[in-house]
Structures are given as C-alpha cells and as structure tokens.
ROLODREN-182671 format. One record per residue: residue number from 1; residue in three letters; x, y, z of N, C-alpha, C, O in turn. Coordinates in steps of 0.02 Angstrom, whole numbers. Example, Ala and Ser with C-alpha at 12.3 -4.5 7.8 and 13.67 -1.06 7.14 Angstrom:
<nodes>
{k->1, r->ALA, n_u->660, n_v->-284, n_w->390, ca_u->615, ca_v->-225, ca_w->390, c_u->660, c_v->-165, c_w->390, o_u->712, o_v->-166, o_w->423}
{k->2, r->SER, n_u->642, n_v->-112, n_w->354, ca_u->684, ca_v->-53, ca_w->357, c_u->645, c_v->2, c_w->394, o_u->670, o_v->57, o_w->402}
</nodes>
This chain:
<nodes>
{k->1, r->UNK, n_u->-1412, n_v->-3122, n_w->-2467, ca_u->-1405, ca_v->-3117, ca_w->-2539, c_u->-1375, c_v->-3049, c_w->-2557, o_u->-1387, o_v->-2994, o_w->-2532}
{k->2, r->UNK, n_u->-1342, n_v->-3063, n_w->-2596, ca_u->-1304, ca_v->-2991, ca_w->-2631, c_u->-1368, c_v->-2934, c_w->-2660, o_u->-1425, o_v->-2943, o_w->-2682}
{k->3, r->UNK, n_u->-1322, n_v->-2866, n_w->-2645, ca_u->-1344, ca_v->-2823, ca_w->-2666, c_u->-1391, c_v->-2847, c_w->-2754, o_u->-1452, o_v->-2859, o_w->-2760}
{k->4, r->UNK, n_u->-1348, n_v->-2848, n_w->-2799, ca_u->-1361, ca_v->-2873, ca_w->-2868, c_u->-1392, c_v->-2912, c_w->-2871, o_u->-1427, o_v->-2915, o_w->-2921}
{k->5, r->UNK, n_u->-1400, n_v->-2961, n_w->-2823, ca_u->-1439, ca_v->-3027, ca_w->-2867, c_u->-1508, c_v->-3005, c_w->-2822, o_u->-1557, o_v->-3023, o_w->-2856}
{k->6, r->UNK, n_u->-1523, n_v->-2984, n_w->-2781, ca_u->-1586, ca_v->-2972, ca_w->-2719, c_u->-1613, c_v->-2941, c_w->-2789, o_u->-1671, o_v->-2959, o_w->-2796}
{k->7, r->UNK, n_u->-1590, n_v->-2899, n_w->-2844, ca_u->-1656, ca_v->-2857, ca_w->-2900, c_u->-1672, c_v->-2898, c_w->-2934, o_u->-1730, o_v->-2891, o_w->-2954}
{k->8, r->UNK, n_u->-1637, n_v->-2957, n_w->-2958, ca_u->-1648, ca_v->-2999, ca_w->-3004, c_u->-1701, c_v->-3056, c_w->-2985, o_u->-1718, o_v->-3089, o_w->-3034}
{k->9, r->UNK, n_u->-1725, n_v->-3071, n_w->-2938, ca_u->-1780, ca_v->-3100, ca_w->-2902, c_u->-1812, c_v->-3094, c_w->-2942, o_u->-1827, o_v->-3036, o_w->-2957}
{k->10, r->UNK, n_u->-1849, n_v->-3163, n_w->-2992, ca_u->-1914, ca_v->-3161, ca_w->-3014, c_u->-1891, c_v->-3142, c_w->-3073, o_u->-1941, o_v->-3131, o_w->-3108}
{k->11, r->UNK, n_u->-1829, n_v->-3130, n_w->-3112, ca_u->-1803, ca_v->-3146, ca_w->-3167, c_u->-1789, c_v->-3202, c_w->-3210, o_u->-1751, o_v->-3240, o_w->-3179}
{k->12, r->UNK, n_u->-1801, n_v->-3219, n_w->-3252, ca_u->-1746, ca_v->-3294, ca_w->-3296, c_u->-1719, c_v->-3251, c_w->-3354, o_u->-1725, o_v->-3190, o_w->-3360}
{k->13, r->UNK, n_u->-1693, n_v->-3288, n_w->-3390, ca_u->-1651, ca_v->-3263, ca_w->-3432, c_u->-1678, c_v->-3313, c_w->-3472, o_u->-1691, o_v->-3369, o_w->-3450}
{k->14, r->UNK, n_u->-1691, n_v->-3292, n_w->-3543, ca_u->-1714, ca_v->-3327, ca_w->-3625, c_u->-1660, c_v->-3393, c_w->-3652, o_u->-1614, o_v->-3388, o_w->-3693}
{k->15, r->UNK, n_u->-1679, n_v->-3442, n_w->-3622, ca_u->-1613, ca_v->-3492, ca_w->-3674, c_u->-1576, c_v->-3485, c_w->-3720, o_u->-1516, o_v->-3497, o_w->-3729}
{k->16, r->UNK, n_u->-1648, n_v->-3447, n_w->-3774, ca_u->-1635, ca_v->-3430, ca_w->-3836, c_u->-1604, c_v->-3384, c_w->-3840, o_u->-1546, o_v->-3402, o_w->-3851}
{k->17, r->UNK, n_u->-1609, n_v->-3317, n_w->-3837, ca_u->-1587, ca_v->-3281, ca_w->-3837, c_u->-1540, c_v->-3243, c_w->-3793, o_u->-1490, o_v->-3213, o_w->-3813}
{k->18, r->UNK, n_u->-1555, n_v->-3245, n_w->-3742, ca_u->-1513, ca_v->-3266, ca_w->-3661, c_u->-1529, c_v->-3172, c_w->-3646, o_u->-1483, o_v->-3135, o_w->-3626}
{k->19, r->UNK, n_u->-1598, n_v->-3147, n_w->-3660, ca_u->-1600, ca_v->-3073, ca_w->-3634, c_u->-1635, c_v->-3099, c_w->-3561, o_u->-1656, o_v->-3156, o_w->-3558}
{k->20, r->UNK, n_u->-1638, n_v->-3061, n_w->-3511, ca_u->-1685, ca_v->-3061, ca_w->-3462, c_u->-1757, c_v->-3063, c_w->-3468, o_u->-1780, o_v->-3060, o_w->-3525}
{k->21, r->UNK, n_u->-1801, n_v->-3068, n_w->-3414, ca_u->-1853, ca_v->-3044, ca_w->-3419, c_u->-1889, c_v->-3074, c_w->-3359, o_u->-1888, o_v->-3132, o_w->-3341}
{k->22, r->UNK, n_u->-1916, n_v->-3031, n_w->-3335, ca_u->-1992, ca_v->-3044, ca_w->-3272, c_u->-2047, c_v->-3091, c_w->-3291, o_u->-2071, o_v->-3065, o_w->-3342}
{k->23, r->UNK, n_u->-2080, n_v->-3148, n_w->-3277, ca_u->-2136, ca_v->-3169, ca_w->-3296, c_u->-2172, c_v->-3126, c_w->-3235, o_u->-2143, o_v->-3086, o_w->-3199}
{k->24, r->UNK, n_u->-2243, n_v->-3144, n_w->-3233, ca_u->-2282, ca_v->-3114, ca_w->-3182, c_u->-2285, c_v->-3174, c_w->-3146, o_u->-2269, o_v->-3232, o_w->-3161}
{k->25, r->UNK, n_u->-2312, n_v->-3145, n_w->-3086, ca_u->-2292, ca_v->-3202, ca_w->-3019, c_u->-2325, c_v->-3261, c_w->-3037, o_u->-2365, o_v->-3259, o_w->-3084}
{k->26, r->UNK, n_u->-2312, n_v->-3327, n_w->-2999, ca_u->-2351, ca_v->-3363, ca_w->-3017, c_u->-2374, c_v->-3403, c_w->-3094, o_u->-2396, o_v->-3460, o_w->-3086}
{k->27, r->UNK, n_u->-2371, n_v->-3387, n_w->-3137, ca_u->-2392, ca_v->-3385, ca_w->-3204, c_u->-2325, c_v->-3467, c_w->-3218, o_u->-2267, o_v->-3476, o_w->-3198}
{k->28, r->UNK, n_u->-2379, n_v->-3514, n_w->-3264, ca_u->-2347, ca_v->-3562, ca_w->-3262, c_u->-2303, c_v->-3582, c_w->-3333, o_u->-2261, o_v->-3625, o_w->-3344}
{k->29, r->UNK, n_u->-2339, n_v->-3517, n_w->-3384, ca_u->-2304, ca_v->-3504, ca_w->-3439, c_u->-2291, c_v->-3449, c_w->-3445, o_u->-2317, o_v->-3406, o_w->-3409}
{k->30, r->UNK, n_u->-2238, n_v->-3433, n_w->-3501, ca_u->-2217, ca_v->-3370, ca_w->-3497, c_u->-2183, c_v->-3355, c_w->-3572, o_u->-2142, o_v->-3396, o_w->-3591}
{k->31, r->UNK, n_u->-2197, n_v->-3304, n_w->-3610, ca_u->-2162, ca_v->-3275, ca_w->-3677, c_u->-2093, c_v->-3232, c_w->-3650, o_u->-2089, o_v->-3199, o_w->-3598}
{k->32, r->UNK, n_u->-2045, n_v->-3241, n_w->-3699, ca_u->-1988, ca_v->-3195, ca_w->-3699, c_u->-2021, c_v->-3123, c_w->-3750, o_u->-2048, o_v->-3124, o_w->-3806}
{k->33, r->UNK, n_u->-2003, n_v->-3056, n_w->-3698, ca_u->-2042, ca_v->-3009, ca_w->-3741, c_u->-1982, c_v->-2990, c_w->-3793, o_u->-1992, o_v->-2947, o_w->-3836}
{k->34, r->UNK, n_u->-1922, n_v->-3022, n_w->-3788, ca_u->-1856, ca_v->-2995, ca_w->-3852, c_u->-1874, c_v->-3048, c_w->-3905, o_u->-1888, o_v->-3023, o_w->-3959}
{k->35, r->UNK, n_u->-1878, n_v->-3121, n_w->-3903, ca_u->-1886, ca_v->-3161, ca_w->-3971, c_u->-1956, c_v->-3194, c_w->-3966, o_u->-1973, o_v->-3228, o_w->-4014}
{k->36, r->UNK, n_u->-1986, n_v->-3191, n_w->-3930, ca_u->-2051, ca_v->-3245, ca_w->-3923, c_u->-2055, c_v->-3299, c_w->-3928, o_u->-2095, o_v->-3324, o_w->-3968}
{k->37, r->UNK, n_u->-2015, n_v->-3337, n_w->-3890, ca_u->-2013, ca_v->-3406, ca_w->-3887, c_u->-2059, c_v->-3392, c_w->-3818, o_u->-2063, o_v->-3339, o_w->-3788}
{k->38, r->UNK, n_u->-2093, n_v->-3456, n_w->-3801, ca_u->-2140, ca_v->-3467, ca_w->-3749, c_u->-2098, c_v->-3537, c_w->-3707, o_u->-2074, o_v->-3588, o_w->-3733}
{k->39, r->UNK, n_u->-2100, n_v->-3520, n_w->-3640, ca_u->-2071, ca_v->-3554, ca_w->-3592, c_u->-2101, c_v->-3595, c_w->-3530, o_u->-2137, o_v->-3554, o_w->-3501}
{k->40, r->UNK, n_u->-2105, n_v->-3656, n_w->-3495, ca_u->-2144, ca_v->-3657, ca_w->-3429, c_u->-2092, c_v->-3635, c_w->-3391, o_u->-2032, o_v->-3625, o_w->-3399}
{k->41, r->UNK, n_u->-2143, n_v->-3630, n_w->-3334, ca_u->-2092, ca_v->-3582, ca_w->-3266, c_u->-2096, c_v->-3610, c_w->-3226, o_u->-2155, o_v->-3607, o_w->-3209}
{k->42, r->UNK, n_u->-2064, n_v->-3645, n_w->-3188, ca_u->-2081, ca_v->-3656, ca_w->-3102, c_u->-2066, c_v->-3600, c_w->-3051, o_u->-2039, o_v->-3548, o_w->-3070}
{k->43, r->UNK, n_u->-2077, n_v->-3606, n_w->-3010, ca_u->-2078, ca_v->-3571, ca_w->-2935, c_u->-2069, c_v->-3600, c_w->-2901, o_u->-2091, o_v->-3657, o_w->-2894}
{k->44, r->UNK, n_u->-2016, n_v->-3556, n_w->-2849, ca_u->-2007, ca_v->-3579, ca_w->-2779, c_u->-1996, c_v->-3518, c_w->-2734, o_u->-1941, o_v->-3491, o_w->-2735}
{k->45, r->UNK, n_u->-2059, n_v->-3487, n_w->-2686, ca_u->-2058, ca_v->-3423, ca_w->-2665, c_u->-2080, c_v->-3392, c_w->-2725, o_u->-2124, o_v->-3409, o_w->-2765}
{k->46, r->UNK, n_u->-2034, n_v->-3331, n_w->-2722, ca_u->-1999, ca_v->-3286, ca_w->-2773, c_u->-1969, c_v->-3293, c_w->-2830, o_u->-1985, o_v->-3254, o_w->-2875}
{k->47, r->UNK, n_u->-1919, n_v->-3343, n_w->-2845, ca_u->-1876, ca_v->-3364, ca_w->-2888, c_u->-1902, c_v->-3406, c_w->-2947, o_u->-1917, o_v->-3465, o_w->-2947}
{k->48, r->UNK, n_u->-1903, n_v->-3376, n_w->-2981, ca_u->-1935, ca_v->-3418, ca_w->-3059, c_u->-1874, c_v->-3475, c_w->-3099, o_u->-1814, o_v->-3463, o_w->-3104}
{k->49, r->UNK, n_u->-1904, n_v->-3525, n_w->-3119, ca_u->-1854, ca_v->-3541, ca_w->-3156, c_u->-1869, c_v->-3567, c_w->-3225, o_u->-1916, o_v->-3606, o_w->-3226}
{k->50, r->UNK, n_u->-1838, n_v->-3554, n_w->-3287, ca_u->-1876, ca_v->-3587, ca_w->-3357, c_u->-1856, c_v->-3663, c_w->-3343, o_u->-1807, o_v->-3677, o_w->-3309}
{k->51, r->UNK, n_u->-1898, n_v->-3711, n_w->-3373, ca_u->-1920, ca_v->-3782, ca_w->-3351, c_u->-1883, c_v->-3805, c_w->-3416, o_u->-1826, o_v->-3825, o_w->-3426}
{k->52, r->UNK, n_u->-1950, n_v->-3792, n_w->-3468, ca_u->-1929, ca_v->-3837, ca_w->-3533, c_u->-1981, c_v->-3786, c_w->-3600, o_u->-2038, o_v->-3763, o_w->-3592}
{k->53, r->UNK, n_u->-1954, n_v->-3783, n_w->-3640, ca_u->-2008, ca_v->-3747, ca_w->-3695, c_u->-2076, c_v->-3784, c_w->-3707, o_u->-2093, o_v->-3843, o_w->-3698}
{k->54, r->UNK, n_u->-2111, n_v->-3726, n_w->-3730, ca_u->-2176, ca_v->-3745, ca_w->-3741, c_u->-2190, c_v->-3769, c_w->-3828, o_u->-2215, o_v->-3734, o_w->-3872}
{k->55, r->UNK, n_u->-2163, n_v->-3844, n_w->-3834, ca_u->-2147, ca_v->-3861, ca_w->-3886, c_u->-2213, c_v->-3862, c_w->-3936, o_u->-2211, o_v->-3899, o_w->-3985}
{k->56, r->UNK, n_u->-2278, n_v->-3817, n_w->-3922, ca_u->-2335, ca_v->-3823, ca_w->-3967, c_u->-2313, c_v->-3743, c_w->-3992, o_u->-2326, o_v->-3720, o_w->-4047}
{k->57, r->UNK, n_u->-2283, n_v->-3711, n_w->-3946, ca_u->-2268, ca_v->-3649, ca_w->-3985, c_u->-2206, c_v->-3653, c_w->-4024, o_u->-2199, o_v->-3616, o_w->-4073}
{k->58, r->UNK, n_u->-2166, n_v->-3689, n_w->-4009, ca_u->-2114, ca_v->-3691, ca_w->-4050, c_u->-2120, c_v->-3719, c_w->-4138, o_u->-2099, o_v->-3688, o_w->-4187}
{k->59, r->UNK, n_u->-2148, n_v->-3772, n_w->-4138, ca_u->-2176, ca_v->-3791, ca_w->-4179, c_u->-2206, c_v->-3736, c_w->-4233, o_u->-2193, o_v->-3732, o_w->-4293}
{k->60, r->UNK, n_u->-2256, n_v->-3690, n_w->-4189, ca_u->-2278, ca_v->-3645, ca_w->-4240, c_u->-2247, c_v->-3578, c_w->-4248, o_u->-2271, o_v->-3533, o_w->-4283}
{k->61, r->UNK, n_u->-2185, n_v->-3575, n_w->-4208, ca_u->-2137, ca_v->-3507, ca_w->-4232, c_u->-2114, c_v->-3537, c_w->-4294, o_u->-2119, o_v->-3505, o_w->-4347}
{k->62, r->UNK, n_u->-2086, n_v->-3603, n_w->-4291, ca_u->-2034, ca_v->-3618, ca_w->-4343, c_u->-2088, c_v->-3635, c_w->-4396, o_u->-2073, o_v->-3606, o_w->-4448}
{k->63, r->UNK, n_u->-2131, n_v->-3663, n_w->-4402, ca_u->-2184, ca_v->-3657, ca_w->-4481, c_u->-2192, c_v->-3588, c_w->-4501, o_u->-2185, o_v->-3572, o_w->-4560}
{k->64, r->UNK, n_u->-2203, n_v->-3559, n_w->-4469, ca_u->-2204, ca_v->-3447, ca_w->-4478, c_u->-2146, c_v->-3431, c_w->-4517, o_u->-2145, o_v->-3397, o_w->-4569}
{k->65, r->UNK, n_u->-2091, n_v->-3464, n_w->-4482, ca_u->-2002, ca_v->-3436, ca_w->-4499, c_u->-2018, c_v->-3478, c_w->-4582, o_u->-2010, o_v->-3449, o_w->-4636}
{k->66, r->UNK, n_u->-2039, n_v->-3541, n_w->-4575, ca_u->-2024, ca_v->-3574, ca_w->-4654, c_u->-2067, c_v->-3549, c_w->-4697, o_u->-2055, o_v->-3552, o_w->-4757}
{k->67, r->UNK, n_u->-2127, n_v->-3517, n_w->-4670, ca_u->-2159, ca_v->-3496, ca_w->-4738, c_u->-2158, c_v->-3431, c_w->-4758, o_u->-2192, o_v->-3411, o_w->-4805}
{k->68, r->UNK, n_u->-2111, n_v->-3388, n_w->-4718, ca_u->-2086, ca_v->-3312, ca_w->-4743, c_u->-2032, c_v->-3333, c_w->-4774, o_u->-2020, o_v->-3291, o_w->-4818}
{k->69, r->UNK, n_u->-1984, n_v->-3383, n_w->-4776, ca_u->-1944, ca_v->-3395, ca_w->-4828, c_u->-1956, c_v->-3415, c_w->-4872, o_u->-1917, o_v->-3409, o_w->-4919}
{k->70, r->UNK, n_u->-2022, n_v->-3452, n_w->-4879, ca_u->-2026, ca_v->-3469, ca_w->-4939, c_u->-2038, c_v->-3433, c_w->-5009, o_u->-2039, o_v->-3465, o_w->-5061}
</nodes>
C-alpha cells in the first residue's frame, strides 16, 4: 500500500459533506464531527467503511433544521 493511503487506514469520508474522519475502532456507529450526520460502519481488519445512514438520526436533524426556520 502506498505511502498516502497506509495514514488513511480507519478513515471514511462524510457522504454528506465528504470531510474525513476516524471512527474509533470497532464502533458500529459513528457521527461526522464537521456536520453531524450519524453513520453505520462496517469493518474489515482496519478499514472502515460508511454502510448506510442512521435514518432515526436523520429524521431528527431535519425536524431541528425545520423548526429553526420556522
């Protein structure tokens, strides 16, 4: 594995927002600490990957987002 990608081990990158970020090992959910969307993670080894959103949190970002506009 390349120099570059060997640091990135145990990284994903935010759908949403597409910043990086580390979950902690293992951990089967995970928050983006730039927008806070909440993510599942799989594993394999080392290598994390985002699955699918955690659509009970999504749900309640976007009721939050509608009722500061209102």
């Amino acid at each position: 594995m390349e120099k570059g990608k060997q640091s990135r081990v145990g990284e994903v990158r935010c759908p949403y927002c597409f910043s990086r970020f580390r979950p902690k090992a293992g951990v089967e959910r995970a928050s983006c600490p730039n927008c806070g969307w909440e993510w599942y993670v799989s594993w394999k080894g080392k290598l994390a990957k985002i699955r699918k959103p955690v659509w009970e949190s999504w749900e309640q970002q976007i009721t939050e987002t509608q009722q500061k506009e209102d």
